[in-house]
MOPAC internal coordinates of N, CA, C and O (Angstrom, degrees):
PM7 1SCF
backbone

  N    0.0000 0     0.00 0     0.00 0    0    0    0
  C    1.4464 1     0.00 0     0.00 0    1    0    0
  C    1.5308 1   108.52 1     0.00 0    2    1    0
  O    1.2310 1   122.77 1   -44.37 1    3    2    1
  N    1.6193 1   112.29 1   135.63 1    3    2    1
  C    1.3811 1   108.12 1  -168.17 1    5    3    2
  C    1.6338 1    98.75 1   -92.34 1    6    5    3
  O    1.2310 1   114.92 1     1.15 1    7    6    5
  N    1.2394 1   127.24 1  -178.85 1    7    6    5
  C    1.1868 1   112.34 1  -164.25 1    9    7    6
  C    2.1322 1    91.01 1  -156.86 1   10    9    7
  O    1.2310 1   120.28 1   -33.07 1   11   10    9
  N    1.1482 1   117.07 1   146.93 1   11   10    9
  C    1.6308 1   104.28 1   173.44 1   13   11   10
  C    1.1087 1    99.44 1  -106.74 1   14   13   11
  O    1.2310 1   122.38 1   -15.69 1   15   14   13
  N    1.1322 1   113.05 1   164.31 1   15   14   13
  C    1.9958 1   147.06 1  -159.43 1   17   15   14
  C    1.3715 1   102.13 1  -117.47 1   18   17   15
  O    1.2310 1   126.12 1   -74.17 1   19   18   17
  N    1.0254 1   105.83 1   105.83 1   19   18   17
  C    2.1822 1    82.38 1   162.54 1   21   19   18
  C    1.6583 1    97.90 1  -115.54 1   22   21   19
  O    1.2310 1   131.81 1   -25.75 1   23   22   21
  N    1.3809 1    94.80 1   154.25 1   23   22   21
  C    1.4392 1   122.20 1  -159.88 1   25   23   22
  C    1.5290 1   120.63 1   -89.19 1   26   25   23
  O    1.2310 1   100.96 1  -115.17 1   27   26   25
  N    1.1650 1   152.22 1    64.83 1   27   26   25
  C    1.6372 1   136.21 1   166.16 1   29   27   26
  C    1.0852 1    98.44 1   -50.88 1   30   29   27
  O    1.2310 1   134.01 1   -19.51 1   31   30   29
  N    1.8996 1    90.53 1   160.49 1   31   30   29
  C    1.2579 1   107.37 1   178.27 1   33   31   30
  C    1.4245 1   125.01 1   -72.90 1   34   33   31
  O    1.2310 1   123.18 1   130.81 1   35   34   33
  N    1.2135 1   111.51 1   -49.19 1   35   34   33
  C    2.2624 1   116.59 1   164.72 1   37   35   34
  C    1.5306 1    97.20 1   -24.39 1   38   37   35
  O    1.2310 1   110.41 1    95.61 1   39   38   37
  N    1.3676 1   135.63 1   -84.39 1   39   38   37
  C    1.2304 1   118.20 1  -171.06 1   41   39   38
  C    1.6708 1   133.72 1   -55.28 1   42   41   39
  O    1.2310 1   127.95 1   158.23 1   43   42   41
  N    1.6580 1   102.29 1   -21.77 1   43   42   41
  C    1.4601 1   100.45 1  -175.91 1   45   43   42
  C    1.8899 1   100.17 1   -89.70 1   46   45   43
  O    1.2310 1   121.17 1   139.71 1   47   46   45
  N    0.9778 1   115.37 1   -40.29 1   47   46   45
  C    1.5994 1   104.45 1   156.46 1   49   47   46
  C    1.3581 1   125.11 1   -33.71 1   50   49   47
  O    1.2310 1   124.47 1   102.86 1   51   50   49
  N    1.1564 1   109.02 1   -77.14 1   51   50   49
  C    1.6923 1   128.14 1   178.72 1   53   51   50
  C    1.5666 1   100.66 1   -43.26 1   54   53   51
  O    1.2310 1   113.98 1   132.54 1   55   54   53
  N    1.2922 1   128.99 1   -47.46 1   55   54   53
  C    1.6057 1   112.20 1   169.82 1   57   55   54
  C    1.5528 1   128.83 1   -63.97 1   58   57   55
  O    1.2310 1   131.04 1   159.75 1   59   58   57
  N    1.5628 1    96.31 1   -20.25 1   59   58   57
  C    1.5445 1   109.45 1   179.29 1   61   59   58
  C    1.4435 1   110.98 1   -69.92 1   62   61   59
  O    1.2310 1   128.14 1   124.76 1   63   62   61
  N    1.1647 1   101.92 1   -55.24 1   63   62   61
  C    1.7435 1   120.66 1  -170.24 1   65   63   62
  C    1.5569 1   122.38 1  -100.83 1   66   65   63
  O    1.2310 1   126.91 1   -79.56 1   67   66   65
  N    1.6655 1   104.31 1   100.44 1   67   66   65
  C    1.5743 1   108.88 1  -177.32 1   69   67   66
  C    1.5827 1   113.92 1   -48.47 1   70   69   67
  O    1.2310 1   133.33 1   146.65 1   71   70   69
  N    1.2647 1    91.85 1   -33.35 1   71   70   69
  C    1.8204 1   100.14 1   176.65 1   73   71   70
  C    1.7119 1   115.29 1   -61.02 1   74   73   71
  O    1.2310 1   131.65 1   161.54 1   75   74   73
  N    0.7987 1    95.11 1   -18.46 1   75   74   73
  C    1.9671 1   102.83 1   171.08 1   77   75   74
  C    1.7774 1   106.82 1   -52.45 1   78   77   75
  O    1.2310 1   129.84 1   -31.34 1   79   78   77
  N    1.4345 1    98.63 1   148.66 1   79   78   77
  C    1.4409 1    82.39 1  -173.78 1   81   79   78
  C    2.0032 1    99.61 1  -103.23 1   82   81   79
  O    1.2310 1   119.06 1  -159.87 1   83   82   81
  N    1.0358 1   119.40 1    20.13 1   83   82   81
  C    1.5245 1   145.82 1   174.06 1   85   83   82
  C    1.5501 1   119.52 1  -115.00 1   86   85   83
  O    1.2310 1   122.05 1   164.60 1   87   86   85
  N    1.1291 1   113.67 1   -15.40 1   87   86   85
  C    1.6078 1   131.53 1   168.18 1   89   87   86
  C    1.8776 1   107.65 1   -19.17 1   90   89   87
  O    1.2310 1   128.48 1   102.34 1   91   90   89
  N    1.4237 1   101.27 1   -77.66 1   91   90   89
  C    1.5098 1   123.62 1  -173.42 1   93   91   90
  C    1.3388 1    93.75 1   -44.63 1   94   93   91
  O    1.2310 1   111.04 1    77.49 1   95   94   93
  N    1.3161 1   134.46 1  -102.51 1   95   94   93
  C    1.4648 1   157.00 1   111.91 1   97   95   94
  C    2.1004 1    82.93 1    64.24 1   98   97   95
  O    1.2310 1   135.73 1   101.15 1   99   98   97
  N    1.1744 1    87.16 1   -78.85 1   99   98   97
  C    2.0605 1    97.59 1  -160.75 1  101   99   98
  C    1.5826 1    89.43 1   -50.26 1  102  101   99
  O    1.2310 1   128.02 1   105.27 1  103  102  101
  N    1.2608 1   102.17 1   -74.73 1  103  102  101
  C    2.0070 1   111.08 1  -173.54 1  105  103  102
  C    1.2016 1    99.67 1   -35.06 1  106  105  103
  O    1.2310 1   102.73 1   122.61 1  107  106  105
  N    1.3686 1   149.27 1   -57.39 1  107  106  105
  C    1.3158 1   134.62 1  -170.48 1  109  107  106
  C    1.5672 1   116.77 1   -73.01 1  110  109  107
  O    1.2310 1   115.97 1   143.17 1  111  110  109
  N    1.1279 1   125.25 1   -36.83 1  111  110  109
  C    1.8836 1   133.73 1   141.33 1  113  111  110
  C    1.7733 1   106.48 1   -15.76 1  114  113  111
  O    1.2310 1   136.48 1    96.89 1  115  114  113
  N    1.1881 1    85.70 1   -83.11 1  115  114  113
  C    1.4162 1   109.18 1   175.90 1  117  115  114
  C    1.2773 1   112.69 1   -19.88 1  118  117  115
  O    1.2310 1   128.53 1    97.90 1  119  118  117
  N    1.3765 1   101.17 1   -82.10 1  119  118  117
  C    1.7813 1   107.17 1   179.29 1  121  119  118
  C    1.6389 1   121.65 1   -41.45 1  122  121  119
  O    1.2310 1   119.62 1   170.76 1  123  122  121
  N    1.0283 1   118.33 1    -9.24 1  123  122  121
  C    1.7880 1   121.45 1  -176.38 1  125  123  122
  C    1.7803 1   108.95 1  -110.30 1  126  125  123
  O    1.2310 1   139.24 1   174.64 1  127  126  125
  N    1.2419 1    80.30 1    -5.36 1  127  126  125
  C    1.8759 1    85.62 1  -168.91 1  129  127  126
  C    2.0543 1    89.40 1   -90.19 1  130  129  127
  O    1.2310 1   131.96 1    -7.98 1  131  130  129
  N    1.4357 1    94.51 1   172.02 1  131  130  129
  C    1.8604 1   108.29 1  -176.84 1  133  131  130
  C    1.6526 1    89.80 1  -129.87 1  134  133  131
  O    1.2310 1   130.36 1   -47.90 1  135  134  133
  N    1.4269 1    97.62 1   132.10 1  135  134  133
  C    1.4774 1    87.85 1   176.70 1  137  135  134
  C    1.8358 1   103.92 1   -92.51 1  138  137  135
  O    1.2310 1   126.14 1    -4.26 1  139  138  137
  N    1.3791 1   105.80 1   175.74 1  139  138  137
  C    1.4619 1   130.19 1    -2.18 1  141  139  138
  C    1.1079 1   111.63 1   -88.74 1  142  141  139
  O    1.2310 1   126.18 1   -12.81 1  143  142  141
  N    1.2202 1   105.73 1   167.19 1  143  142  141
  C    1.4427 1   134.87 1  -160.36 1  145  143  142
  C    2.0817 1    93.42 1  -114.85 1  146  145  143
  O    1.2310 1   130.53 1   -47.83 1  147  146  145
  N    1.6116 1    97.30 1   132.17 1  147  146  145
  C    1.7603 1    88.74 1  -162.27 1  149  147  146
  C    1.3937 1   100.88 1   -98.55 1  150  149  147
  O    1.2310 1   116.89 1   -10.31 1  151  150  149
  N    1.5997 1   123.53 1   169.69 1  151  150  149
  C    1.2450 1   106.69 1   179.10 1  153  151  150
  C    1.7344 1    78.12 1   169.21 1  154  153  151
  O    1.2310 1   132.86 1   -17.30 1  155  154  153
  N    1.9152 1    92.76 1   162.70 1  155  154  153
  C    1.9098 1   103.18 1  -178.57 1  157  155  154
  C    1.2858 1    94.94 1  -115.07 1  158  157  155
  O    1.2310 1   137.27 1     2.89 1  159  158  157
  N    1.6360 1    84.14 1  -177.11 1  159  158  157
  C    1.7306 1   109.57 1   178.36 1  161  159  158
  C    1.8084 1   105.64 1   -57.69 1  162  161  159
  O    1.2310 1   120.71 1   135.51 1  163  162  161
  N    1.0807 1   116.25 1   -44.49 1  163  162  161
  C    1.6609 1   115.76 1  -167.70 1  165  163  162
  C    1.8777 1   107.38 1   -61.11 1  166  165  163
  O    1.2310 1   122.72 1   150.34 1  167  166  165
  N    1.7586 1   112.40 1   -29.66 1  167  166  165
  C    0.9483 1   111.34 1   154.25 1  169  167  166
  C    1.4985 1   136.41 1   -31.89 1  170  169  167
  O    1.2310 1   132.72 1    86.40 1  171  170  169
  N    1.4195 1    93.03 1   -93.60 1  171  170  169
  C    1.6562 1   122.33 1   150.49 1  173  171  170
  C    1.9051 1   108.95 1    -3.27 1  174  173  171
  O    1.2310 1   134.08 1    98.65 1  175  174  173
  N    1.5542 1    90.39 1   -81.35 1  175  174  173
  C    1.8348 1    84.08 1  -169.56 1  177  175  174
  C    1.1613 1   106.50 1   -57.95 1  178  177  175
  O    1.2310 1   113.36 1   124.07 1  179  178  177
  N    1.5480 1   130.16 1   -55.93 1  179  178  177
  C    1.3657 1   123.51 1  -178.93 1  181  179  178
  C    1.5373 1   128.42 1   -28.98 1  182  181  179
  O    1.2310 1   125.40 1   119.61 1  183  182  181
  N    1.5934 1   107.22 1   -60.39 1  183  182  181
  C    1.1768 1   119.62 1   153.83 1  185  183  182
  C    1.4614 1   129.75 1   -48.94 1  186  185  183
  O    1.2310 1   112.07 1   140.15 1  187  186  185
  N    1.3379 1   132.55 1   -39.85 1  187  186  185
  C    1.3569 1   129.90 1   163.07 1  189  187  186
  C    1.8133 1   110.06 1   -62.51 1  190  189  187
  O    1.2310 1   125.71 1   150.72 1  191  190  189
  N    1.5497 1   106.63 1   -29.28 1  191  190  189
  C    1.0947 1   102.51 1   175.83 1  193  191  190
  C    1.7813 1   125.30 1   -79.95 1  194  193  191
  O    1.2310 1   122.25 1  -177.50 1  195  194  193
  N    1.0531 1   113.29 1     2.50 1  195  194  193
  C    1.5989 1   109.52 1  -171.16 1  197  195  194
  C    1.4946 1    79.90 1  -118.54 1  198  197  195
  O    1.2310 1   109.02 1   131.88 1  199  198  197
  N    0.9796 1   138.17 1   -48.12 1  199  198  197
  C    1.5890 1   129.60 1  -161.40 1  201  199  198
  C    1.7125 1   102.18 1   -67.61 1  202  201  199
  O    1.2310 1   126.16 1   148.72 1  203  202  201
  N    1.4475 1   105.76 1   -31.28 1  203  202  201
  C    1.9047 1    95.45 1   173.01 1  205  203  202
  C    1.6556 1   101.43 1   -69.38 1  206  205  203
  O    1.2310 1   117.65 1   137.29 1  207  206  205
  N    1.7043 1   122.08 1   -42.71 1  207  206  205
  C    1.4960 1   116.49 1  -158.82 1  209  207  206
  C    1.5607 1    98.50 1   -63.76 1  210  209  207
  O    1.2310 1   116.89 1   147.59 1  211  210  209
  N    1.5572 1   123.53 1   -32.41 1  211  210  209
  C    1.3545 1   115.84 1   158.84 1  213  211  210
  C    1.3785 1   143.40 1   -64.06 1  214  213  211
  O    1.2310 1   122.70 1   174.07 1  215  214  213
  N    1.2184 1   112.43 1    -5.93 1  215  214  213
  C    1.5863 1   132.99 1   162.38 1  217  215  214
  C    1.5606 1    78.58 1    88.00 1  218  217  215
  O    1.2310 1   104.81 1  -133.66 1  219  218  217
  N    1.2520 1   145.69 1    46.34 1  219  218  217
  C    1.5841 1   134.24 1   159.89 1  221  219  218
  C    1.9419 1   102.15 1  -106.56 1  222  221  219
  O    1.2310 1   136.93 1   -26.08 1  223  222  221
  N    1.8887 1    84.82 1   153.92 1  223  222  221
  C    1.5182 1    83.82 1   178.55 1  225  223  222
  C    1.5082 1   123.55 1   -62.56 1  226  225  223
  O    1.2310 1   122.21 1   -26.53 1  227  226  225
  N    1.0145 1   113.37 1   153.47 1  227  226  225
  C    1.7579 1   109.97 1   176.05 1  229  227  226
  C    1.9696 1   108.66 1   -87.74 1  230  229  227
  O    1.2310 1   130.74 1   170.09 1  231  230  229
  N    1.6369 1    96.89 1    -9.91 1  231  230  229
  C    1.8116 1    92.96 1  -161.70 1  233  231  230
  C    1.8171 1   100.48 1   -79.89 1  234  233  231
  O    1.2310 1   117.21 1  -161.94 1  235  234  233
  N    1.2335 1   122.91 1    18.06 1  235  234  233
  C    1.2448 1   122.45 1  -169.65 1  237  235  234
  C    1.6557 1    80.90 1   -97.32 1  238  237  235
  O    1.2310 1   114.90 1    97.31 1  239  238  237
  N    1.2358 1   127.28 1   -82.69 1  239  238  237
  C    1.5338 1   131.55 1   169.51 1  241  239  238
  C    1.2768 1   110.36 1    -4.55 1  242  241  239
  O    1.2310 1   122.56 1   105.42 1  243  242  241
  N    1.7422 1   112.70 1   -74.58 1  243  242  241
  C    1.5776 1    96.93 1  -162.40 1  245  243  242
  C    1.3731 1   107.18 1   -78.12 1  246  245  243
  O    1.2310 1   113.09 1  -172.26 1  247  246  245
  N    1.2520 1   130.66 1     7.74 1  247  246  245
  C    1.5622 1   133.35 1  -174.09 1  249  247  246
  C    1.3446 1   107.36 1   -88.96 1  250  249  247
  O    1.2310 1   115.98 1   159.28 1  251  250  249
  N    1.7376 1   125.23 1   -20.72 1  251  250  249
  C    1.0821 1   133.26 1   172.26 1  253  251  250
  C    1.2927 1   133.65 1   -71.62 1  254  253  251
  O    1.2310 1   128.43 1   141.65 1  255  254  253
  N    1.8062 1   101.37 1   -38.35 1  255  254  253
  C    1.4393 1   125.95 1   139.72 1  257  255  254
  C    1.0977 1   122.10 1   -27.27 1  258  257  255
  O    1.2310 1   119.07 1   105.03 1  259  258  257
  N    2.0491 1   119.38 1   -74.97 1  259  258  257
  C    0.9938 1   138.39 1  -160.60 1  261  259  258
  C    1.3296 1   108.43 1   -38.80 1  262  261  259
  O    1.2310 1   127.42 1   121.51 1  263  262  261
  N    1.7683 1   103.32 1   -58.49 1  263  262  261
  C    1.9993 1   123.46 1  -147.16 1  265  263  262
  C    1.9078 1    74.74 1   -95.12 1  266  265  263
  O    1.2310 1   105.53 1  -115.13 1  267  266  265
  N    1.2834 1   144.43 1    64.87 1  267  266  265
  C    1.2321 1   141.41 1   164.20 1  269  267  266
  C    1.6229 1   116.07 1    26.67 1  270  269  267
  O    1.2310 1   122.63 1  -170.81 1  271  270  269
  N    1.5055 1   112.57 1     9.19 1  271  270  269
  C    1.7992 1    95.80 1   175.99 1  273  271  270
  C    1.4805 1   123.75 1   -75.68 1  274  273  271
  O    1.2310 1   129.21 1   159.32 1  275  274  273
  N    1.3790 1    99.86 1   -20.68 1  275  274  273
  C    1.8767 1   104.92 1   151.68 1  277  275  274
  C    1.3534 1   116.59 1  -109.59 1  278  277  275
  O    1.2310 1   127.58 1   -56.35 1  279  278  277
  N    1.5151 1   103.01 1   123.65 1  279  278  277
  C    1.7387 1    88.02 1   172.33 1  281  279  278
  C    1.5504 1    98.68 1  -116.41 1  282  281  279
  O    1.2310 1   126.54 1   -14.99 1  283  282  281
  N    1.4402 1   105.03 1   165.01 1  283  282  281
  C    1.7065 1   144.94 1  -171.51 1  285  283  282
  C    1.9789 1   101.03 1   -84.92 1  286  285  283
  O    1.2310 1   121.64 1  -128.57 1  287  286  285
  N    1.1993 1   114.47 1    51.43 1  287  286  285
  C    1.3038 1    93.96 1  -158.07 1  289  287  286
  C    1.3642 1    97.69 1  -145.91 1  290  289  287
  O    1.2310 1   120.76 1  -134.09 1  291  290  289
  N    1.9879 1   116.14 1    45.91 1  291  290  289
  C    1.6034 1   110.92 1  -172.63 1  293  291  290
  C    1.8566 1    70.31 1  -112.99 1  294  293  291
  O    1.2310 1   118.80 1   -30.89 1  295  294  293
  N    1.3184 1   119.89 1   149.11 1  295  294  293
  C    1.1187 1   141.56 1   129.42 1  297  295  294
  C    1.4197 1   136.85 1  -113.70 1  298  297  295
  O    1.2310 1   131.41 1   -71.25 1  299  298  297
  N    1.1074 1    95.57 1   108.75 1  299  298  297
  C    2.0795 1   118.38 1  -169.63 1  301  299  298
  C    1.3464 1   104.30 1   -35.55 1  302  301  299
  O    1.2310 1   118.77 1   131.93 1  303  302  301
  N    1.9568 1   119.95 1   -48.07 1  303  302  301
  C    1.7798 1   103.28 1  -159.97 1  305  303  302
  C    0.9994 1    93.52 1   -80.97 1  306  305  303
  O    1.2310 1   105.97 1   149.16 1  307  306  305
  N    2.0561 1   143.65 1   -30.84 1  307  306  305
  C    0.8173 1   129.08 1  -171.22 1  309  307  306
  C    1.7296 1   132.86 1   -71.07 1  310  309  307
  O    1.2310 1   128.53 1   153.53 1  311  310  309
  N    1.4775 1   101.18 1   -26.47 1  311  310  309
  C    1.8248 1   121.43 1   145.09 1  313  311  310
  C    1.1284 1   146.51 1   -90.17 1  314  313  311
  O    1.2310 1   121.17 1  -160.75 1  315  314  313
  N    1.2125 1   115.36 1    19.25 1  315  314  313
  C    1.8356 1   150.41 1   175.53 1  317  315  314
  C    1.2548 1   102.53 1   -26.18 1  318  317  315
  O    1.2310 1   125.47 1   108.47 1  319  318  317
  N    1.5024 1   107.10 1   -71.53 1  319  318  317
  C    1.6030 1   121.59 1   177.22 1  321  319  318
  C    1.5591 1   118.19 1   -62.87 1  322  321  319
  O    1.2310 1   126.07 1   162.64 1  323  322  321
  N    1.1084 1   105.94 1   -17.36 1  323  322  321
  C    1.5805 1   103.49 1  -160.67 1  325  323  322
  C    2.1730 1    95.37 1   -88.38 1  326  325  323
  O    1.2310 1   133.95 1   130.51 1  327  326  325
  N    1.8761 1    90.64 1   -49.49 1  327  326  325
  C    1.1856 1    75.93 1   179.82 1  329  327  326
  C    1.7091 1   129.18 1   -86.66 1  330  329  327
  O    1.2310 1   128.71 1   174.89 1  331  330  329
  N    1.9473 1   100.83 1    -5.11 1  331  330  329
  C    1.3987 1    85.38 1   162.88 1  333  331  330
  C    1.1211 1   123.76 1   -62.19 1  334  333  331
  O    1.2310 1   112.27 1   159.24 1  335  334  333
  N    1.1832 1   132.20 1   -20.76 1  335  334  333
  C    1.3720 1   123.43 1  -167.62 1  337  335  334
  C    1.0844 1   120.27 1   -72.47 1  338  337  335
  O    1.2310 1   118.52 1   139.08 1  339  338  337
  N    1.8333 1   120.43 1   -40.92 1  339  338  337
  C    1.2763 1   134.85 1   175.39 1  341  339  338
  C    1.9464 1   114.99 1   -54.38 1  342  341  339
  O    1.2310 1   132.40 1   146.30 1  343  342  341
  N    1.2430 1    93.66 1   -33.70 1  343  342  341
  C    1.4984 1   115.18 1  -177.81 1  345  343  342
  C    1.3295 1   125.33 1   -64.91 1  346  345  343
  O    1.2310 1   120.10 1   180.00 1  347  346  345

């Protein structure tokens, strides 16, 4: 049974950036997971935004996008309930 992932940003950083001190840790996550892996826009900038304050490239991010291993495809009203609950 396949199962979806949704994505924060702490982990999608930490895979970006060897300098993370969770780096190792995420990549091995990683490997057991099926993409895609779900996640929004507020993600995204955040993440483009800490990976520039780290002087790391941002084109690894949208390249992850690109080749579909992250997709753009959480909508909030349609998971309202799901994530109030988590919340």
């Amino acid at each position: 049974m396949s199962r979806s992932v949704l994505l924060d940003t702490g982990p999608l950083v930490a895979f970006l950036s060897a300098a993370d001190a969770h780096h190792f840790w995420v990549r091995e996550q990683w490997e057991q997971l099926s993409p895609p892996l779900l996640t929004c826009e507020a993600v995204v900038t955040e993440a483009a935004f800490l990976l520039q304050r780290q002087r790391k490239s941002r084109a690894a991010l949208f390249e992850l996008i690109r080749r579909g291993v992250v997709r753009l495809d959480f909508d909030l009203e349609a998971e309202l309930s799901v994530v109030a609950a988590l919340v």
